[in-house]
N, C-alpha and C positions, 0 to 999 in steps of 0.2 A: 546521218543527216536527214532522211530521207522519216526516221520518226521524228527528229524536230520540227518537220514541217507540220506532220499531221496532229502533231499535240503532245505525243507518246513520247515522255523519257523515261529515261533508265532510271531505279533505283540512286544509283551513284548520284545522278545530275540534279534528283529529285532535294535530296538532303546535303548538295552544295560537294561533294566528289568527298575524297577520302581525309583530306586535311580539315575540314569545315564542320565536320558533325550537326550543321542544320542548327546552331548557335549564331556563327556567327563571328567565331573565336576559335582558333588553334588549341588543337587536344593538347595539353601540358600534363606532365607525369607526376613532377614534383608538387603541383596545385590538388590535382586527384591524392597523390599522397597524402597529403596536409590534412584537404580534407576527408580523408580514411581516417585519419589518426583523431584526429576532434575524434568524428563519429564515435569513434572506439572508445574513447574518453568518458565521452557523455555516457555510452551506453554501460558502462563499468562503472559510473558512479551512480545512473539510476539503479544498477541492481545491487548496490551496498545502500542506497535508501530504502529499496524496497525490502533487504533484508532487514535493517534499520528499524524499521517501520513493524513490520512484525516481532522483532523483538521487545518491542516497546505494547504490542499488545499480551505477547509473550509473560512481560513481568508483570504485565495487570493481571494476569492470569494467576499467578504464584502468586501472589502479594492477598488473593481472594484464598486460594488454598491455606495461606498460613494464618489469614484473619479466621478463618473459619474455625480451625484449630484453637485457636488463643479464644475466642468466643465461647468453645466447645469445652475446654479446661475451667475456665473464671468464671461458667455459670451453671450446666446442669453437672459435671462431673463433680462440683464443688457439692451439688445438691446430693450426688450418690452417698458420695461421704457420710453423710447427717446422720447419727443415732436412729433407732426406729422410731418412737416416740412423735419427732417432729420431720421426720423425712417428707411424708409426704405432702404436705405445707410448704417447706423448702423445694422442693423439685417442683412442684406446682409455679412458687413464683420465680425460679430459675427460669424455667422454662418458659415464661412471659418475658423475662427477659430476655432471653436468647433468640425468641421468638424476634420481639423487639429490636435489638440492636441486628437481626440476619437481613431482616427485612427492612430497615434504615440504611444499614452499610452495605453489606454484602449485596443485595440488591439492587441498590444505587450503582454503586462497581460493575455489575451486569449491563445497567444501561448505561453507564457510562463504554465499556470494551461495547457492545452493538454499534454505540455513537461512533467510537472513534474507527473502529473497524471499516463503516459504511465513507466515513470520511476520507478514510486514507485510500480507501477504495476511486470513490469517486476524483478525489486529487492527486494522489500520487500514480496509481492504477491508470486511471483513463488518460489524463492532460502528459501523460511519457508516452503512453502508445499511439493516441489517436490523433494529437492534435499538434502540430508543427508548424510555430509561429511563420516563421523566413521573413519578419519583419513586416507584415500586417499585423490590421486591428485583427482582434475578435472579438467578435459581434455577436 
């Protein structure tokens, strides 16, 4: 009694005593439950997008490896082949082409996986960990 006069309360009285948690509302177990399990939810389904998500640069990655190959057969290995005679004519414009089509596709491919990479980065990556609506704008 003798601190409520002077200003001074207890912790306890501070945050409303032990039933009240400083809300406002009665602690419920089943409600904390509930909301445990969402939680859980959500966070088990960002990390099969975020696996998701990688394997989707994953197959950009193969899909460069196998063009590379098929690029590397249909144009200078075709040129190795050639009789001597005209070999080096044929590997010369193989190799323009190969040139060609590494640097049209295959490269393209590259910045396309940087693009999507940075993307999935900043939307999937950042807006799961950092940012939690709870039903405001953002701004």
């Amino acid at each position: 009694q003798e601190q409520k006069e002077k200003g001074l309360l207890t912790v306890d009285e501070e945050v409303g005593g032990h039933g009240d948690h400083g809300h406002g509302e009665e602690f419920e177990f089943g409600e904390v439950f509930i909301h445990q399990i969402i939680e859980t939810i959500e966070y088990v389904l960002g990390t099969v997008s975020h696996t998701a998500s990688y394997l989707r640069i994953w197959a950009l990655s193969l899909a460069h490896q196998q063009l590379s190959q098929v690029f590397f057969d249909k144009t200078l290995k075709m040129g190795l082949s050639t009789p001597a005679p005209f070999n080096g004519i044929v590997i010369y414009l193989m190799f323009v082409a190969w040139f060609g089509i590494t640097v049209g596709v295959l490269l393209g491919m590259d910045v396309l996986e940087c693009f999507l990479h940075t993307l999935r980065l900043h939307w999937v990556e950042f807006q799961s960990k950092f940012y939690k609506s709870n039903g405001e704008k953002f701004a």
